[in-house]
DRENNUDREN-112693 format. One record per residue: x, y, z of N, C-alpha, C in turn; residue in one letter. Coordinates in steps of 0.02 Angstrom, whole numbers, plus 50000, padded with zeros to 5 digits. Layout:
<rs>
XYZXYZXYZA;...
</rs>
This chain:
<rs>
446484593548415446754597648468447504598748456X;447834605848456448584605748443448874606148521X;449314600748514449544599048567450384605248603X;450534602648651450864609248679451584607148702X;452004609048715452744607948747452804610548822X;452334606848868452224605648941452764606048987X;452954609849026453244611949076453054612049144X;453374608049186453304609449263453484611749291X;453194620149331453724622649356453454626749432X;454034625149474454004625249550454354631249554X;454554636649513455084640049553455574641849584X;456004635849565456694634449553457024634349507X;457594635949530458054638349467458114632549413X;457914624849437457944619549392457594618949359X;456724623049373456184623749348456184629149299X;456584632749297456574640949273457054638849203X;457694634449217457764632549157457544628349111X;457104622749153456824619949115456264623549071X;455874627849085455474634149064455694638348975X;456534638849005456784640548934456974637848892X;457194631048917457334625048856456784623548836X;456174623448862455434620448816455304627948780X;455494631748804455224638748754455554640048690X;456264635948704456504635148630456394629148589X;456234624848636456014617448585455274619148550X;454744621148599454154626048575454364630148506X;454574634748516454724637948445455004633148392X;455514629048395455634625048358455124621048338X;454574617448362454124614148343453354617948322X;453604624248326453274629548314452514626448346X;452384623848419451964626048462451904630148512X;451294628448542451294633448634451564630248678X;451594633748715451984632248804451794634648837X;451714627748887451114629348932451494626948998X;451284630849035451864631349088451224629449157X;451614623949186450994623049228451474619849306X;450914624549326451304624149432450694621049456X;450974615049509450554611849566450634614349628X;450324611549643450194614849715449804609349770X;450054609849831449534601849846449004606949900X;448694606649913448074607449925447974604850018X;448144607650068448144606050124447444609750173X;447294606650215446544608450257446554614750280X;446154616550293446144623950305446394624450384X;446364622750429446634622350492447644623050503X;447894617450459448494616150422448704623350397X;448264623950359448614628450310448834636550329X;448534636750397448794642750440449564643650460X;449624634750479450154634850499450964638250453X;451354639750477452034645250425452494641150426X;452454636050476453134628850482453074624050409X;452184623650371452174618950324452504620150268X;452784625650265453154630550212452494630250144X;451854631550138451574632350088451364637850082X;451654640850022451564648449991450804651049991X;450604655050007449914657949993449574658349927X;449114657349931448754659649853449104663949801X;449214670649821449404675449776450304672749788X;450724670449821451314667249817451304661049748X;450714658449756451074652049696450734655149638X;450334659849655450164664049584450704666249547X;451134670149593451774675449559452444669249519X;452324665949537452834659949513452524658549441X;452064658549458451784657949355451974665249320X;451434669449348451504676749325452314678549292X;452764676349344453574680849341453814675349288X;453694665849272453874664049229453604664549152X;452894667249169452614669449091452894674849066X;452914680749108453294686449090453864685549071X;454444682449100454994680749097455024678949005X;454804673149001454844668348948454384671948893X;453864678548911453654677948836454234686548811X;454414688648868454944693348855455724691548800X;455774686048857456354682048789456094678748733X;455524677548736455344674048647454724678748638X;454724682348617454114686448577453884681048536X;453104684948540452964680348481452614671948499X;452914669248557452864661648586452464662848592X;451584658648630451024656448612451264653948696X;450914657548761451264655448815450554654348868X;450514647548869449714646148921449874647148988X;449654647849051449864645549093449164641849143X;449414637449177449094632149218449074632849283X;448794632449331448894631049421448484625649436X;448704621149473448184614549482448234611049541X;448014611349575448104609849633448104601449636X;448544598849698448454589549656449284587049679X;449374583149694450024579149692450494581049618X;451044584249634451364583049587451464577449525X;451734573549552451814565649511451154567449473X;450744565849493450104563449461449944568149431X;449724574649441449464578649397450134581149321X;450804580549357451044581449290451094575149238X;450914569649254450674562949230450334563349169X;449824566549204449024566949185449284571849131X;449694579249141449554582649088450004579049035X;450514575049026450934572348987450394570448918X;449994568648956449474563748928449374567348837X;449164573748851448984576148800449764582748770X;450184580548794450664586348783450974582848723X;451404585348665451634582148629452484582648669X;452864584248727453304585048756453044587548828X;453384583548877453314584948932454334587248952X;454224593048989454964594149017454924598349089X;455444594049108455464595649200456204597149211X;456224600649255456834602249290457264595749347X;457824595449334458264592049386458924594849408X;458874592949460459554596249506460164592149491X;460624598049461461464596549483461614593849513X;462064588649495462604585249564463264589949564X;463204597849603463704602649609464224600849551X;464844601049592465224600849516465244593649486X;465124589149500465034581949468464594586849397X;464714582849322463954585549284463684578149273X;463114581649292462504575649292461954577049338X;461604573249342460714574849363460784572549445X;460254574949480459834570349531459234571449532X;459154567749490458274564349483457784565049542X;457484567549551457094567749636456264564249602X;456124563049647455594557249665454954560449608X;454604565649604454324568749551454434567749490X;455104568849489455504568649409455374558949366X;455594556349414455894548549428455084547049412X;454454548849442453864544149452453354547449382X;453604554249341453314554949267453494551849215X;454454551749216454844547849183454594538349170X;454544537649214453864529749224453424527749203X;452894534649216452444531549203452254536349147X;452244541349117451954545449060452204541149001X;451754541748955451754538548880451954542948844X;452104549248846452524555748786453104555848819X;453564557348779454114557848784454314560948830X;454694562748895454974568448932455584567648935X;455664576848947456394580548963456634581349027X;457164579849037457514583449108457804588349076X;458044593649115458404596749112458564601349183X;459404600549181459774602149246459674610449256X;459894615849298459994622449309460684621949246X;460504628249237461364629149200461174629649130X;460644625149089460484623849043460244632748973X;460254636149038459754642249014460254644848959X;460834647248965461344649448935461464644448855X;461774640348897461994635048816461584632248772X;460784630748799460424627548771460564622048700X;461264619148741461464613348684461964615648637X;462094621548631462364625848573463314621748583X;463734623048562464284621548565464794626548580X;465234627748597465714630048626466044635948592X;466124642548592466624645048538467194645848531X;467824648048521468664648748532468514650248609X;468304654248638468364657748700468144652648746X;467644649248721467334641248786466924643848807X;466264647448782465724651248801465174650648746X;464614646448772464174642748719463834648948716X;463634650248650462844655048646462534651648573X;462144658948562461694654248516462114653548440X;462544659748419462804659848371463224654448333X;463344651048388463864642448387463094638548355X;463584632348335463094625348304462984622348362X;462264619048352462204613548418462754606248427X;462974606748482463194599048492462844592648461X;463054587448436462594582048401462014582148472X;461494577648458461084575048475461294566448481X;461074562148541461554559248556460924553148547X;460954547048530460204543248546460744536748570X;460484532148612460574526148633460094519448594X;460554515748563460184513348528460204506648539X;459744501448544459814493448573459644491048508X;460154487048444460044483348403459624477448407X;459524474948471459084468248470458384469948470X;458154476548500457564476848490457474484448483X;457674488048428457634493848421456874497648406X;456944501848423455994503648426456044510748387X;455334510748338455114517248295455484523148313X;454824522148380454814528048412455394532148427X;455904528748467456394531948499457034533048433X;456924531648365457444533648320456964540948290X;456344538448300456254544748262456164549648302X;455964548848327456354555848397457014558248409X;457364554848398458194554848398458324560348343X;458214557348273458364558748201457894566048191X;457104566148239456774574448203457214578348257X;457454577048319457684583348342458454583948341X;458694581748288459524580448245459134586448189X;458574585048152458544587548110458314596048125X;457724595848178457574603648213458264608148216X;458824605748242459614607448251460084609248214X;459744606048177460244603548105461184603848118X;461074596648147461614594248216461654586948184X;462354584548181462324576948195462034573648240X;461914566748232461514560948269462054556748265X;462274557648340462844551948363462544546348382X;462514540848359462034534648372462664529148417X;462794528248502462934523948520462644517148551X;462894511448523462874503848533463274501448580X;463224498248644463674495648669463664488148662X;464154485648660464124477348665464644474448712X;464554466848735464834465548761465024457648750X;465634455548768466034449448759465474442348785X;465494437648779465224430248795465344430948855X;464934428948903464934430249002465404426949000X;465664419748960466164414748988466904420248986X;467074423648952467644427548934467834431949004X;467374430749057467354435249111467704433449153X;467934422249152468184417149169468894417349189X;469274423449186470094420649195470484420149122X;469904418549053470044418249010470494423248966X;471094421548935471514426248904471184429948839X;471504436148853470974440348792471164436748713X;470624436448674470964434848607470524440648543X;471134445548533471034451048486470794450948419X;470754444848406470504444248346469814441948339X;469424438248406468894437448414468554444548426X;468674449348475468584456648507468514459048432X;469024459248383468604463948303468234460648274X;468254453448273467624448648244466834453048276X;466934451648341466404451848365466184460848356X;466574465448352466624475248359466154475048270X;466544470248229466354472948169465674467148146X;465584461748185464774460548166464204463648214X;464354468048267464044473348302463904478848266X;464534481448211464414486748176463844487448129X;463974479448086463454479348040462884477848056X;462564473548127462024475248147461824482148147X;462174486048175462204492848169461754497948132X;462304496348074462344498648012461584495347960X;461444489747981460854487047977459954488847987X;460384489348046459774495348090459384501348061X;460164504448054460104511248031459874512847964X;460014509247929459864508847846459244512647823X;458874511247837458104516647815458154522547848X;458244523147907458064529247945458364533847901X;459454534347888459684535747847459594539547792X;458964533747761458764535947662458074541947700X;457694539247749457154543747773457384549347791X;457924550147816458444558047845458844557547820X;458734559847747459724560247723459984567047730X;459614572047760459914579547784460194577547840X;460154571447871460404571847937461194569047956X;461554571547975462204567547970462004562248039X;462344555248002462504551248038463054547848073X;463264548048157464004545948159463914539248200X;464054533548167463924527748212464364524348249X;464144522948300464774521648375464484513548400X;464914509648392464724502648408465344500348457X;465424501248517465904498148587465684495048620X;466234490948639466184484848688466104488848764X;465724487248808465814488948867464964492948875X;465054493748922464244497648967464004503348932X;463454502848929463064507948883462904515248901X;462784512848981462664518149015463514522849017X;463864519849018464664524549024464634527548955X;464584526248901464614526548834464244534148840X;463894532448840463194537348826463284543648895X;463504540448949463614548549005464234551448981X;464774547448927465364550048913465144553448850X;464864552248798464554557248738464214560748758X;463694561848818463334566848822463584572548854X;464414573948871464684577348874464904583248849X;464804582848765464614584848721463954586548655X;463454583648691462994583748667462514588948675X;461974589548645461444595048650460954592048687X;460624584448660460294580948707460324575248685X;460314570148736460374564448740459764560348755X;459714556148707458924551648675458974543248701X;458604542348758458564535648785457764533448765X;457684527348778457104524648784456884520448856X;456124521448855456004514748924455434511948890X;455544505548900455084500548892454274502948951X;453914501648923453174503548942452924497948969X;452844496849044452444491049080451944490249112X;451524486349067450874486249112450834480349144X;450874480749184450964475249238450824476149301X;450624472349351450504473049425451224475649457X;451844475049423452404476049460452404482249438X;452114488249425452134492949416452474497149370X;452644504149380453274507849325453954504149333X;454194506949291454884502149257455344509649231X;455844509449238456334514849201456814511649186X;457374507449201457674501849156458424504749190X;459004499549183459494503649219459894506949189X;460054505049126460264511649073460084518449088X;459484517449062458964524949066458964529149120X;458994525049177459034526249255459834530649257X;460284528049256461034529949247461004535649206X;460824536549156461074540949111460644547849140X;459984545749147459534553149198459814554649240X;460194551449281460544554849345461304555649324X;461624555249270462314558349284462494560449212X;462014561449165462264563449088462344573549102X;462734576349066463084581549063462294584549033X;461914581048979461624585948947460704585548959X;460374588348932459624586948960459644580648913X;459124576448944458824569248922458354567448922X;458094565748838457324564848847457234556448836X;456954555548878456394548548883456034546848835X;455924543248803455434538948763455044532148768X;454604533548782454244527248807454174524148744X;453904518848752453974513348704453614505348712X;453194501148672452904496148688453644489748689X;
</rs>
């Protein structure tokens, strides 16, 4: 079965860009896009009512219709499915993750702050789906990652911003480098790889700083690092590599590079457990306030 670059979309402008960033990651991965709207499904008595605000039949029809048109107008050529499914959000875009090789959803601006607000939909696929997913904010439609030109007006003719991945040396996982490193390479964009570390809890004590321990400790972080990285490297040597190893919070690190970035590459640990989904507080932080779209990677 060839799998698809899955889109959720409600008809919002957060949805509408998310629509065109998968239509270009789609082409880039040279699959389809399949654009799929929920709808929840209320009793027929209910559903008279005009206070529940639920669009009519031919209303949540035109929201597909105007985004297929839309999107196969700007990409000729794209391979463009579309879906209606009636069903709880969360869950049915869950469910389609399942078989998507990319799942991507829309998230809302924090106005002029840049960064995300994650809403409860977004937050409960991010959890629990096993393929990778995208956020992506309004705004996105224009720059699509691209970089800046003399004038400060991204289009496509500019290079993409690196691609940004967060990387945990103690337990670094496949998955989420090589996801990092193929869509550095789709770009053909640096892979800014940041590490954060941090000092011995006792140092937190009142204790006077000592600078020569702080580069002891910066430069055997590096070569873990640098350790890490070593194969991926010889496996992508088209790919430039820039490696960033700092002391301090990961999550600041990573909302401060993705400022400049095209997209920014986290991971979440995958839990099966009675305590349910898990998103981790890194991961959590960086979805709600990184500058650029951010894809998820689940992971054992």
């Amino acid at each position: 079965m060839v799998r698809s670059v899955v889109v959720g979309l409600d008809g919002s402008a957060e949805s509408r860009a998310a629509a065109e960033w998968a239509a270009r990651e789609a082409k880039r991965r040279f699959l389809p896009l399949e654009l799929v709207h929920v709808w929840e499904a209320v009793p027929a008595p209910m559903a008279l009512a005009p206070l529940l605000g639920v669009p009519p039949a031919d209303g949540r029809g035109s929201i597909l219709r105007e985004a297929a048109e839309e999107v196969r107008l700007r990409h000729p050529g794209l391979d463009v499915i579309v879906d209606q499914v009636p069903g709880r959000p969360a869950e049915v875009l869950t469910k389609a993750a399942k078989d998507a090789a990319l799942m991507v959803l829309g998230s809302r601006g924090l106005g002029g702050i840049g960064g995300f607000l994650v809403g409860s939909v977004g937050q409960a696929v991010v959890a629990q789906a096993e393929q990778p997913v995208v956020l992506v904010r309004a705004g996105e439609r224009l720059a699509d990652g691209h970089a800046t030109d003399p004038s400060a007006v991204p289009f496509a003719g500019t290079p993409f911003g690196p691609v940004v991945l967060g990387l945990d040396t103690d337990s670094p996982d496949d998955a989420v480098i090589t996801f990092a490193f193929e869509a550095a390479a789709r770009r053909v964009t640096p892979l800014r790889i940041v590490h954060a570390w941090s000092l011995p809890p006792y140092f937190a004590y009142g204790l006077p700083a000592d600078p020569e321990l702080d580069a002891l400790l910066a430069k055997q972080d590096a070569a873990a690092l640098a350790e890490v990285l070593h194969r991926w490297k010889e496996k992508y040597p088209a790919v430039t590599v820039v490696e960033e190893s700092r002391a301090g919070s990961p999550a600041v690190h990573l909302v401060d590079a993705s400022r400049e970035a095209s997209l920014v590459v986290v991971g979440r640990r995958v839990r099966r457990s009675p305590l349910g989904a898990h998103i981790g507080p890194v991961t959590h932080a960086v979805l709600h306030h990184a500058a650029a779209p951010v894809a998820v990677v689940a992971h054992d």
